[in-house]
N, C-alpha and C positions, 0 to 999 in steps of 0.2 A: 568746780563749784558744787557738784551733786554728791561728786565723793567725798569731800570734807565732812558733810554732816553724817554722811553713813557709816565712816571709820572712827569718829570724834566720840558720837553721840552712839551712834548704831553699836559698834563693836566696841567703844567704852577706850581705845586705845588714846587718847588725847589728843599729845602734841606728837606721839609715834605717828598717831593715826592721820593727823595732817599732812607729817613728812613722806610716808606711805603713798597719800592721795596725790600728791605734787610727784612724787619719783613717776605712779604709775601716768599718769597725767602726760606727764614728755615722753615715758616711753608711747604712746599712742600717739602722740603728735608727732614722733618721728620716724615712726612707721608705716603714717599714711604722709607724709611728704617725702618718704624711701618708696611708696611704691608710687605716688604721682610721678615720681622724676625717672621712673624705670620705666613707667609705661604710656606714657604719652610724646609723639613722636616729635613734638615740638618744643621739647626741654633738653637739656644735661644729662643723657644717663651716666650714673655710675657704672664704672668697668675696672675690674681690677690691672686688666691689661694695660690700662692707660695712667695705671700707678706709678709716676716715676721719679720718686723724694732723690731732690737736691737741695742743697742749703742755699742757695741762693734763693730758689721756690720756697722756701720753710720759712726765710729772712725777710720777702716779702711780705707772706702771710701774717707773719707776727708782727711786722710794721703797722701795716694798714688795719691789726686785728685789736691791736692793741687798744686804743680810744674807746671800745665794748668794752675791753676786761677793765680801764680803767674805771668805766661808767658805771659799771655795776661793783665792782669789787670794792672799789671805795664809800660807795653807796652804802654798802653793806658795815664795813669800818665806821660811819659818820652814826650810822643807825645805833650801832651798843653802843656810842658812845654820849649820842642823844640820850636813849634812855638809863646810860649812867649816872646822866647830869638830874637828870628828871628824879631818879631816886635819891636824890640829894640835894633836890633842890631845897627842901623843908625837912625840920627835927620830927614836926608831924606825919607818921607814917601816913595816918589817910590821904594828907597833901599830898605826900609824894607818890602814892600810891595811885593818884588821880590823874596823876601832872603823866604819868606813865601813860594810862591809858586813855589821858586825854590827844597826847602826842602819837600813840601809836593809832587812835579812830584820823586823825587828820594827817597823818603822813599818808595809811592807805586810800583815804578819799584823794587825798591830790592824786595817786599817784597812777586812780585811773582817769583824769586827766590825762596826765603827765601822757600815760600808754596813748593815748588819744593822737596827741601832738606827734608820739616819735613814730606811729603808726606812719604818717600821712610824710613826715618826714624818710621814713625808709623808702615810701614808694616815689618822694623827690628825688634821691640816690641815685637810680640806677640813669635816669633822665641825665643830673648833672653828669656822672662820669662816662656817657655814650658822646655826649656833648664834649664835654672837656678831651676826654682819646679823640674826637675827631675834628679838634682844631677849634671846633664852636663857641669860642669863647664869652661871644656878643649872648646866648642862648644861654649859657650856662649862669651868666650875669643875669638874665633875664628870669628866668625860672628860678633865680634863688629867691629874686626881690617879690617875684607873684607868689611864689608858697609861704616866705615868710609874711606875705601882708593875709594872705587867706588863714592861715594858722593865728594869727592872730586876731583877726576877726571873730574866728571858732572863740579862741578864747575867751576876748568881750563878752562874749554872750555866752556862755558855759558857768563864767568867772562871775557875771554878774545876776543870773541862776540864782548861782549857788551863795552869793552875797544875800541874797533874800531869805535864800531857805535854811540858811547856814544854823541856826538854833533846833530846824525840825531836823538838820541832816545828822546832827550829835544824837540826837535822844533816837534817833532810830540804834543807836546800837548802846548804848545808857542809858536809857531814860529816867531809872534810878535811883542815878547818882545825879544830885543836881552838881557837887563838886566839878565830876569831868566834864561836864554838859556847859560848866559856866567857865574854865579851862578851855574846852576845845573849840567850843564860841570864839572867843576871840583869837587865836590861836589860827581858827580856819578863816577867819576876816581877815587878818593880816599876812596872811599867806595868798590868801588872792586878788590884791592890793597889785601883787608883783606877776600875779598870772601872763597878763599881758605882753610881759618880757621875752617868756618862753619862745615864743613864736620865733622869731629870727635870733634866739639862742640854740636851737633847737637846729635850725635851717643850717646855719655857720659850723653846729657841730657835726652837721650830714654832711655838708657841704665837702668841708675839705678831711671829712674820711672818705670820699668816695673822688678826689680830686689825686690822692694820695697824700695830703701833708699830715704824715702820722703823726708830728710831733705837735704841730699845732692841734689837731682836733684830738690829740692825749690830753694838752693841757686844756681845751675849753670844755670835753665832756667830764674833767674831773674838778675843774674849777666851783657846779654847783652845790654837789655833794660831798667834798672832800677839801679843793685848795683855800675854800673862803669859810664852809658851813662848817668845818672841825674848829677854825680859831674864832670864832662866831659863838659857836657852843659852851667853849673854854672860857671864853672871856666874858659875853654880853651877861648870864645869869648870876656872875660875880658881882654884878654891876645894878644890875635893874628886878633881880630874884626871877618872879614866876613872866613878867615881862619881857626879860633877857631873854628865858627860854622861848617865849615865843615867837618875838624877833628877829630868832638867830636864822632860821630859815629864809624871812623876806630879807634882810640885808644881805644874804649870801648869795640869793636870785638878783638883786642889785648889782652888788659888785662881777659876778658874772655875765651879769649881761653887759656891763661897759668893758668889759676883758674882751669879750668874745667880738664885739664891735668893732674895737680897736685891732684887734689880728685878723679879722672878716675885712674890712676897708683896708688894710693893707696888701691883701691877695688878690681884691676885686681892683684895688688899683692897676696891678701887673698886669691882672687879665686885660681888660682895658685898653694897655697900650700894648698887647699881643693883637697882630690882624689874624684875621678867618683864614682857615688851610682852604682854599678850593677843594671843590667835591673832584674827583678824579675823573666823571664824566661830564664835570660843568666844559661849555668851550672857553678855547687857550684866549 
C-alpha cells in the first residue's frame, strides 16, 4: 500500500512501478515468515537435510495444492476477459471506457471482502483437517456449520454496510466521472445481493481442501470465478448490454453456491455415518 504510491507517483514508473511494489512486497513477506519459521521453537523449521522429493510426496502436494492455483489462476483468466467484454460492451468509447473502470473499482472493493472471508476460512483449515486425520468427524461437521454461519453473519453486516455506502464508496475512487460512479453503483448493489452466499461457499471450499478431496474443492473454488463467471460474462451482456455485465458476477456467486452445496452435503453426509476413532488414551 505505501509503496504503490511512491513507485507510481514518486518515481513516475506507472504500472512498472506497481508490479515492482507487489514483487518487492512478497519478497518481505516471505522473509519474515522464512525467519518466523527458523526461529521459533514451536514451528516447522526448514532444513535442507530433511529435503527428500519423491513423486508420490510431489503428487500429493499438487493434489491438495491445486484448488489454490485453480482459485486464483482462473480468477485471473475470468478478469481480461471481464474487462474484454466491458470494452465492448458500447460503440461509445466513454461507455466503454467507464464500464472498464466501473467493473475494475467493484471487483477490487469485493475482493477485500472476499480476503476477509478466506482469511477466517484458512484459519477454519487447519481445525477441520487435525479433526478429520484424527477420526473427528462429529467436530469437523461441527466446526464447518459454526464458521460457515459466523462468516456469514460477517457478511450481513459488511454487505449491508456497504449496501448503504455503496454510492459514497464509487466516488471515493471517481468522483469525476459521474459515468462510472453510476456503473459501478449498481454493479456493487448487485454483487452484494449474493454476498451472503460466500460464507458457506467459502467454508465447503476450505473444507474439503483441507479434508483432501482435491478434485472436489478444484471444481468448487473454480466454479466462482471461472466454471459459471466465464459463460456468464460471454452470454448475459449479449443479452441484457451494460446490465448482463453487471449480473454476470451475482448469477455466478449463485450457481456456485448451489454447486458447492450440493458436493458439501454429499461429503458431510459420509462423514456422518463414519463413527469417531477413540482417542488412543480414551479407556477400552
Amino acid at each position: 500500500m505505501f509503496l504503490d504510491p511512491v513507485f507510481i507517483f514518486g518515481l513516475r514508473l506507472g504500472t512498472a512501478g506497481a508490479a515492482i511494489a507487489t514483487a518487492l512486497s512478497q519478497l518481505v513477506s516471505f522473509t519474515i515468515l522464512l525467519i518466523m519459521c527458523n526461529t521459533h521453537r514451536d514451528t516447522i523449521s526448514i532444513r535442507f537435510r530433511n529435503f527428500r522429493p519423491s513423486l508420490k510426496r510431489y503428487s500429493r502436494i499438487l493434489y491438495n495444492g491445486f484448488p489454490s492455483l485453480g482459485r486464483q489462476g482462473i480468477a485471473s483468466v475470468a478478469t481480461i476477459l471481464l474487462n474484454r467484454v466491458a470494452g465492448g460492451i458500447s460503440p461509445d468509447p466513454a461507455v466503454a471506457n467507464a464500464a472498464i473502470a466501473a467493473m475494475s473499482i467493484v471487483s477490487r472493493y469485493v475482493m477485500f471482502i472476499n480476503s476477509a472471508v478466506v482469511g477466517f476460512g484458512q484459519g477454519f483449515q487447519p481445525v477441520c483437517s487435525f479433526c478429520y486425520g484424527a477420526g473427528k468427524y462429529r467436530r469437523v461437521r461441527e466446526a464447518y456449520f459454526f464458521c460457515g454461519k459466523v462468516a456469514t453473519v460477517i457478511l450481513l453486516v459488511l454487505g449491508g454496510i456497504s449496501m448503504l455506502l455503496s454510492h459514497s464508496i464509487i466516488r471515493l475512487f471517481r468522483a469525476e466521472d459521474l459515468m462510472v460512479v453510476k456503473i459501478g453503483t449498481t454493479a456493487l448493489r448487485l454483487q452484494l445481493c449474493t454476498l451472503p452466499l460466500w460464507g458457506f461457499y467459502v467454508m465447503s471450499n476450505m473444507c474439503t481442501q483441507a479434508m483432501g478431496y482435491g478434485l472436489s474443492s478444484t471444481i468448487i473454488s473454480s466454479s466462482r470465478q471461472g466454471i459459471f463467471l466465464i459463460p456468464t460474462v460471454l452470454i448475459l451482456p449479449r443479452i441484457f448490454g451494460i446490465l448482463g455485465l453487471q449480473l454476470a458476477q451475482p448469477v455466478a456467486d449463485v450457481l456456485a453456491f448451489v454447486l458447492s452445496t450440493f458436493m458439501m452435503r454429499n461429503i458431510l453426509l459420509r462423514l456422518k455415518a463414519l463413527p469417531d476413532k477413540p482417542h488412543p488414551l480414551d479407556p477400552a
